[in-house]
C-alpha positions in Angstrom: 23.1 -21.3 -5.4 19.5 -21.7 -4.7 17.8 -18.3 -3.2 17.1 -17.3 0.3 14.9 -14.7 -0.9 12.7 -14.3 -3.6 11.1 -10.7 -4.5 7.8 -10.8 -6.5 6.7 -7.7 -8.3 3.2 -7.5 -10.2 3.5 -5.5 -13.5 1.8 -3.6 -15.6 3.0 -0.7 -18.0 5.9 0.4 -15.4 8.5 1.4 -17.7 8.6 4.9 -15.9 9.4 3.3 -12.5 10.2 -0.2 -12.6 14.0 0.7 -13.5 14.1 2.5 -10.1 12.4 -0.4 -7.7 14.8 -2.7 -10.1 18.2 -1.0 -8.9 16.9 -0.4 -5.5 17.1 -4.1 -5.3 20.2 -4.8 -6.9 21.9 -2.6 -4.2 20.7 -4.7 -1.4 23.3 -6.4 0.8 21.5 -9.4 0.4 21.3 -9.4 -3.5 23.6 -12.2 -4.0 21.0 -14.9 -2.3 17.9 -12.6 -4.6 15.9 -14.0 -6.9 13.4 -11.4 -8.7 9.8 -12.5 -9.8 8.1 -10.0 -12.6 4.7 -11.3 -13.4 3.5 -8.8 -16.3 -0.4 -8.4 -17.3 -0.5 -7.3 -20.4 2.3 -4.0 -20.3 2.2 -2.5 -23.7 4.6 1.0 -22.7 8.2 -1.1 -23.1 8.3 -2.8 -19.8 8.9 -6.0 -21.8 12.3 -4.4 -23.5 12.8 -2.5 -20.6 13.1 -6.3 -18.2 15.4 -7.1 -20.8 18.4 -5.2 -19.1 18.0 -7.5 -16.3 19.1 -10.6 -16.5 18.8 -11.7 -13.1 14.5 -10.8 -13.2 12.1 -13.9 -14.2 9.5 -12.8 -16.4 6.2 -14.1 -16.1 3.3 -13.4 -18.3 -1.0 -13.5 -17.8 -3.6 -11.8 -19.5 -4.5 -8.1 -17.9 -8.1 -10.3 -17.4 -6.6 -12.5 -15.0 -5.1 -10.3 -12.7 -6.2 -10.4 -9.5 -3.9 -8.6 -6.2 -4.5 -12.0 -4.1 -4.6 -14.7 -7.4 -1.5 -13.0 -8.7 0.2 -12.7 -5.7 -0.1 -16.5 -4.9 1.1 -17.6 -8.3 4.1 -15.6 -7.4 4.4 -17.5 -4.2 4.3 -20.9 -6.5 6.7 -19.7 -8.4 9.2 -18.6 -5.7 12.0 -21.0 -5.1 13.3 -18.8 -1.5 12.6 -19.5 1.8 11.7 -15.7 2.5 8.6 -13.9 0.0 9.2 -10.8 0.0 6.2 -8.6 -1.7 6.6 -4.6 -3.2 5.0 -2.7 -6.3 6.6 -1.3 -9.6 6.9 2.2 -8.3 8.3 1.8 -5.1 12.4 1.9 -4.2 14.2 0.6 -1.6 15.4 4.1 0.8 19.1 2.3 1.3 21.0 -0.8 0.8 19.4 -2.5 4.4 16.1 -2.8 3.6 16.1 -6.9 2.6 18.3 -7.1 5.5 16.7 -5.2 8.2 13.1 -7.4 7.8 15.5 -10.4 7.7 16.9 -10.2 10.8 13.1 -10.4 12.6 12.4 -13.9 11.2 15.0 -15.2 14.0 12.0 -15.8 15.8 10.2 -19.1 14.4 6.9 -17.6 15.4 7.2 -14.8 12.9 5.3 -15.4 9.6 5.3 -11.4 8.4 7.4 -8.4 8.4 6.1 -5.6 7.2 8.2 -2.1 6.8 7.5 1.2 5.8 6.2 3.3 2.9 7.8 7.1 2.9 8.0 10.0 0.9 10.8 11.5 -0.1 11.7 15.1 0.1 11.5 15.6 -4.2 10.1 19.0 -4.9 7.2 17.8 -7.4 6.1 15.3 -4.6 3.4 16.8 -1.6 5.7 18.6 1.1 2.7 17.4 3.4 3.4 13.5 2.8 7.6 14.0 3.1 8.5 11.5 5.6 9.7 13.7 8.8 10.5 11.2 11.4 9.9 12.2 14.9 11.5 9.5 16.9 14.1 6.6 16.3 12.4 4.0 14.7 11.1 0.7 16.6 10.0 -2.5 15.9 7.3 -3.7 16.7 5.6 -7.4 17.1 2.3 -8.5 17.5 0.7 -11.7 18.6 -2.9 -12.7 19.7 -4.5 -16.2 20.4 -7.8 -16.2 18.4 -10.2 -15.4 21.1 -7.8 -12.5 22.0 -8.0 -11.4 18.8 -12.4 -11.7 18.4 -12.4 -9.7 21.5 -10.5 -6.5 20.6 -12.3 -3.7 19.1 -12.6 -2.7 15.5 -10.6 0.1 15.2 -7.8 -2.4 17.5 -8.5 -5.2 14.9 -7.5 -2.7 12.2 -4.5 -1.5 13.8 -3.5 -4.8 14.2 -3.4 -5.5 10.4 -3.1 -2.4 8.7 -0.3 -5.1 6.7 1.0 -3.5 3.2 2.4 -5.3 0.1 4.3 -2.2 -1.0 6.5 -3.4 2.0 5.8 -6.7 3.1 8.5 -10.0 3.6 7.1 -13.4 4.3 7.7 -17.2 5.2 6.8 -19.0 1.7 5.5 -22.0 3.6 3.2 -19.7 6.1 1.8 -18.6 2.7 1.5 -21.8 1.0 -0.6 -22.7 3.5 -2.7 -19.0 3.9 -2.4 -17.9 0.6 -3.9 -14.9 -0.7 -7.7 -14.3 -0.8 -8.5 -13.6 -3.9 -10.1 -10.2 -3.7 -9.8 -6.9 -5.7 -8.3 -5.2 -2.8 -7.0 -5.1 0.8 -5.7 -9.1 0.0 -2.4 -7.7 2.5 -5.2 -6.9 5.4 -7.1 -10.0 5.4 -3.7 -12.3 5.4 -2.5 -10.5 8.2 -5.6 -11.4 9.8 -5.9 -14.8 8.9 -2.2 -15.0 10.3 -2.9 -14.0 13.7 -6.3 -16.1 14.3 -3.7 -18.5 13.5 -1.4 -17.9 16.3 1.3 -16.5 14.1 3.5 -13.3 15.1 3.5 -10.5 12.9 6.6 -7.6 13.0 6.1 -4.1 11.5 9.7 -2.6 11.6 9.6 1.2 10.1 13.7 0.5 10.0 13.0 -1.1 6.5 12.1 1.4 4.0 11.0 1.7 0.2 9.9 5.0 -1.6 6.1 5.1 -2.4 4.1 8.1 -3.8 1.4 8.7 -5.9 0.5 12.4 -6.9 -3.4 11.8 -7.6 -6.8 14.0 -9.1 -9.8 14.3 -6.9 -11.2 10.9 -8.7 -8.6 8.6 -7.6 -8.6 10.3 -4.1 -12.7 10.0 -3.8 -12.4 6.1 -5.4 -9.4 5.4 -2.8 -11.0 6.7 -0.3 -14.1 5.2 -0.6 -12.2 1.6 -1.6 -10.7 1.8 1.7 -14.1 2.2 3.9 -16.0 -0.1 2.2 -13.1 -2.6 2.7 -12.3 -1.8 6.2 -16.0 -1.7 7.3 -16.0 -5.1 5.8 -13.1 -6.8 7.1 -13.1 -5.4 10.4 -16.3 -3.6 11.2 -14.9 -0.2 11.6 -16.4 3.0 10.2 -14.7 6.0 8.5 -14.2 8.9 11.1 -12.7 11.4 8.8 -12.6 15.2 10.9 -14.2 17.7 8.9 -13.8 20.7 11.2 -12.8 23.8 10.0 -9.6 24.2 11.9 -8.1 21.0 9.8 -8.0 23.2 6.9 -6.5 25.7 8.9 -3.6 23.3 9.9 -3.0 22.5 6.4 -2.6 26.6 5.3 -0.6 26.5 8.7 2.0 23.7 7.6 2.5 25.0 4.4 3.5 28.2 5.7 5.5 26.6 8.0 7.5 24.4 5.7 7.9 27.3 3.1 6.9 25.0 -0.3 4.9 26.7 -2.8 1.0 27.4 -2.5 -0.2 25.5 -5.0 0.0 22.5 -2.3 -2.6 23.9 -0.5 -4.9 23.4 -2.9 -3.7 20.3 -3.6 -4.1 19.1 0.2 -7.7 20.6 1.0 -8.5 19.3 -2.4 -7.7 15.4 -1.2 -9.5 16.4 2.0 -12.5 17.3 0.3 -12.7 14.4 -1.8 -12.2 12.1 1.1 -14.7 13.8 3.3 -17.1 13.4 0.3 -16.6 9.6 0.0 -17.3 9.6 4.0 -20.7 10.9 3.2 -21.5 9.0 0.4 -20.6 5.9 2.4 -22.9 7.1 5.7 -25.8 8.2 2.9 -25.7 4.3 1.3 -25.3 2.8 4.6 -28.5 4.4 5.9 -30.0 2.5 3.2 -28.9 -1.0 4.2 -25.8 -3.0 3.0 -27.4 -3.8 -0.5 -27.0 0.3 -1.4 -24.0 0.5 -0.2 -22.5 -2.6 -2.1 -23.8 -0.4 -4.9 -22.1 2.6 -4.1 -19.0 0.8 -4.3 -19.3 -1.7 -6.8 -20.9 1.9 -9.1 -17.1 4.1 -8.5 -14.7 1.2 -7.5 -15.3 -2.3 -10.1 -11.1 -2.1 -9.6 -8.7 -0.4 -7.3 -8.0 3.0 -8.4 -4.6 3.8 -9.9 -2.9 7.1 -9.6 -3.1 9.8 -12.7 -0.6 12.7 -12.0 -3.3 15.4 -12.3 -3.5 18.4 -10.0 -6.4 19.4 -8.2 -6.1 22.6 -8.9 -6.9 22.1 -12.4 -10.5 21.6 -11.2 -11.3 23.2 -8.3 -9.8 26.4 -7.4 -8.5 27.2 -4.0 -11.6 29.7 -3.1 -14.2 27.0 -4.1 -12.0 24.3 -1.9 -12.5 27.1 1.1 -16.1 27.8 0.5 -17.0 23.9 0.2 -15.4 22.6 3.7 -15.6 25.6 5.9 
C-alpha cells in the first residue's frame, strides 16, 4: 500500500532521543498509511544500530558537510513517496496518538498547503517549570490567507506573526513543496516557506490541537547564539527588530512564578540567566546595527557560522544567582 503520509526526520547522533520521536510515531492512528524518512549526516553515537530496530524507517545517508536545514529537507521531500510531508526533529515526541490525525483533517480544504502544530513542554521535573506547557484556553485552529499585496502591506511584526512556521511540527502538500522547496539557508528555512506560500495565495493552518514534546535545557552560549540567530534572521526576512523588556520587574515575575509554582530555586537562576543572555545578544545586535549592515553581518556570521545546538549545562555553573541580580537590575 503506497503511503498517505510520509514523515522526514534529519539526523545526527540522536541515539538519546530518536527512540522516543520513533515510538511516538508508531502509536499514531494513522501509522498504517506512514512511511518514515531518516536522512543521517554522519551520526557516530549508535543511531545507525539504534534505526536498526525499525524496520519500517528508510535510512538515508550524506556527509555531516552537506547538510543544510533547507537542502536536506528538500531531498527528503524527493524522496517521499506520500501525498502529505510531514516535517519534525530527533528529539521531539508526539503528546498522543492524534497528532498525524489532527493536522490531517485541515487539508480538507484544497487551499491549504501547511499545517503547522504545536511544540510543548512537558511537566518532567529536570525540564524548566517556567516552559511547562499550562494551557489557558481550549485550543483553536487557526487559518491564514493573504493575496500578495495584502501580505507587502502588513507590518513587520504582522508579517512575522504570520509565519512564525516550525519544522519541529509542520505537515505539508508534497506537490506545494515540490514546487517551493526549501531555501537553502542555515536557518529559519520553515519561516521563509511559509512566506513564500502565502505571496503565493496559499492558506496556511496553525492548529495547537496537534502536539509533539520539544525541549532543550541550554548554557548561556547557546541561549546568547539562539538568540541572536533569531534577530539577525527575523530582521532579515521580515524587517522587524528585537524588542526584548529589560525592566527590572521582569526579573521580579520570574522569582514571583517560581514561588508560585513551588519547583526548586535553582530555576531561578536558570531563567534570569537565559534572560540575561538574550538581553545581551539584543545589545550586541543594536551596537553592530549602528554600524551599518556590513558589522552586523559580522556579528553574526563571528558567534553563529551554524545554528546553535543545545548542551545540557546549567547556568548556574557560571554565573551565580547574586551576579545574575546585580547585572539586570
Amino acid at each position: 500500500m503506497e503511503p498517505k503520509v510520509s514523515i522526514v526526520i534529519p539526523v545526527k547522533n540522536g541515539a538519546a532521543t530518536l527512540e522516543a520521536c520513533l515510538e511516538g510515531i508508531r502509536m499514531q492512528t494513522l501509522f498504517c498509511v506512514v512511511e518514515v524518512l531518516v536522512i543521517d549526516s554522519g551520526s557516530t553515537d549508535g543511531t545507525l544500530a539504534l534505526l536498526k530496530k525499525y524496520p519500517e524507517v528508510q535510512v538515508h545517508s550524506i556527509a555531516s558537510e552537506y547538510f543544510n536545514h533547507g537542502a536536506t529537507r528538500n531531498m527528503g521531500v524527493q524522496l517521499a513517496r506520500g501525498e502529505l510531508v510531514v516535517m519534525t526533529v530527533q528529539d521531539a515526541r508526539a503528546a498522543d496518538a492524534y497528532w498525524l490525525e489532527r493536522m490531517l483533517e485541515h487539508f480538507k480544504d484544497p487551499q491549504v498547503a501547511g499545517v503547522c502544530g504545536l511544540q510543548v513542554v512537558p511537566h518532567h521535573a529536570d525540564k524548566n517549570p517556567h516552559e511547562w506547557f499550562r494551557p489557558v484556553s481550549l485550543p483553536k485552529a487557526r487559518k491564514i490567507a493573504f493575496s500578495p499585496d495584502e501580505f507587502k502591506a502588513l507590518l513587520p511584526a504582522a508579517k512575522k506573526r504570520a509565519c512564525s512556521w516550525d519544522d519541529v511540527n509542520a505537515m505539508y502538500r508534497r506537490e506545494v513543496l515540490l514546487a517551493l522547496p526549501f531555501e537553502e539557508v542555515v536557518f529559519g528555512e520553515d519561516m521563509l516557506w511559509a512566506r513564500e506560500a502565502l505571496l503565493a495565495g496559499f492558506s496556511l493552518v496553525y492548529t495547537p490541537a496537534s502536539k509533539v514534546y520539544h525541549y532543550h535545557h541550554v548554557d548561556f552560549t547557546y541561549q546568547y547564539r539562539r538568540s541572536l540567530t533569531v534577530f539577525f534572521f527575523v530582521y532579515k526576512f521580515f524587517g522587524l527588530l528585537p524588542a526584548v523588556s529589560a525592566r527590572p520587574v521582569d526579573v521580579m515575575k520570574i522569582v514571583y512564578r517560581n514561588v508560585k509554582w513551588g519547583v526548586p530555586a535553582r530555576w531561578i537562576t536558570y531563567n534570569i540567566n537565559r534572560r540575561r543572555a538574550t538581553l545581551k545578544a539584543q545589545q550586541d545586535f543594536y551596537d553592530a546595527l549602528k554600524q551599518g549592515e556590513a558589522a552586523l553581518e559580522l556579528l553574526h556570521s563571528t558567534h553563529c557560522q551554524q545554528a546553535p545546538q543545545a548542551a545540557a549545562l546549567r547556568y548556574e555553573k557560571y554565573y551565580p544567582f547574586s551576579e545574575c541580580i546585580d547585572d539586570l537590575l
